[in-house]
N, C-alpha and C positions, 0 to 999 in steps of 0.2 A: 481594579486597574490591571491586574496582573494578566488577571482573565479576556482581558479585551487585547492585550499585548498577543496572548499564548494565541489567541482564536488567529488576530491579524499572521503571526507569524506563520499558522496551521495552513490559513488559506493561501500567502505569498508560495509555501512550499508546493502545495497542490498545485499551484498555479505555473511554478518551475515544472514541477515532475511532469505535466501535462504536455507544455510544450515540448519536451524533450521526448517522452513516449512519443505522440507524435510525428514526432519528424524520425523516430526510429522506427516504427510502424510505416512509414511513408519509402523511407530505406528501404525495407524490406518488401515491399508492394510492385516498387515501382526497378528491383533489381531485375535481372534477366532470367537468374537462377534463381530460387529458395533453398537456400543455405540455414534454414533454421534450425532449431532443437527444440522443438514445444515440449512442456511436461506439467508436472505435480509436482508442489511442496507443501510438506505439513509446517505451517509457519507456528511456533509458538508465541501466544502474545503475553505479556505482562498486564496488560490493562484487565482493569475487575469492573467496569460496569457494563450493562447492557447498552447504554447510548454510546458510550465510548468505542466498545467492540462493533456495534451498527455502522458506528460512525466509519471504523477503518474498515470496515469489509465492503461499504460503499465508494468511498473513496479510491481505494485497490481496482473496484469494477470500473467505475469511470475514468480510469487510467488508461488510456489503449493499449493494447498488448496482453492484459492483465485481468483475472476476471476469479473472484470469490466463489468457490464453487457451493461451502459450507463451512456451518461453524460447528465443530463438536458440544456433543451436549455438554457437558463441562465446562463448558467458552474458553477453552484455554487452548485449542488449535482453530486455525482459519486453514483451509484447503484451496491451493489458488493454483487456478491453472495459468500458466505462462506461456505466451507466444512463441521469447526464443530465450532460453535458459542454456548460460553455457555453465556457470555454475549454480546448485540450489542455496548454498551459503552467500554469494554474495548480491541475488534477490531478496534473501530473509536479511540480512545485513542492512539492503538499500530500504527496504521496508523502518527497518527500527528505527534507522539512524534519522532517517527522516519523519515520516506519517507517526507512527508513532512513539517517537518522543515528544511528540509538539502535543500528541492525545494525551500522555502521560503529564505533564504538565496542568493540562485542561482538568484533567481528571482531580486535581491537587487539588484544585482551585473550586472545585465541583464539592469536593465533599467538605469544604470548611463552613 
């Protein structure tokens, strides 16, 4: 039951973050000027499995803006490039705090 809760909440937040990328990505398309900052962040992840780590670096790329470049062979950084990055802390921040903690949970629920 818990796993059916985590997945629901996984999917309602991707569903948030989407919209929102979105219409930020749409901001910035449809401005006069491009005011952006694209870049690279080595995101550190906490999740330990291969579905789990698949799962967020998919997720990240079907996010607009946002796009998994690679996963270190040690799967413990994901490389993402970013549209418009004003800071790289508070991308790795919006990452945790949502996609995966909802993975980290799943993950709990995965190995019992």
């Amino acid at each position: 039951m818990k796993s059916a809760w985590s997945l629901l909440c996984l999917l309602a937040t991707f569903i948030r973050e989407l919209l929102v990328s979105n219409l930020g990505v749409a901001r910035i398309v449809l401005s006069p000027r491009l005011h952006i900052r694209p870049g690279l962040i080595a995101y550190r992840t906490e999740l330990k499995t291969d579905l789990a780590i698949t799962t967020l670096a998919n997720i990240i790329t079907l996010t607009p803006g946002t796009l998994t470049l690679e996963v270190s062979e040690d799967r413990t950084v994901l490389f993402i490039h970013a549209l418009d990055i004003e800071e790289p802390g508070v991308v790795a921040d919006s990452i945790r705090n949502s996609f995966e903690k909802r993975l980290l949970e799943l993950e709990e629920c995965w190995s019992r």
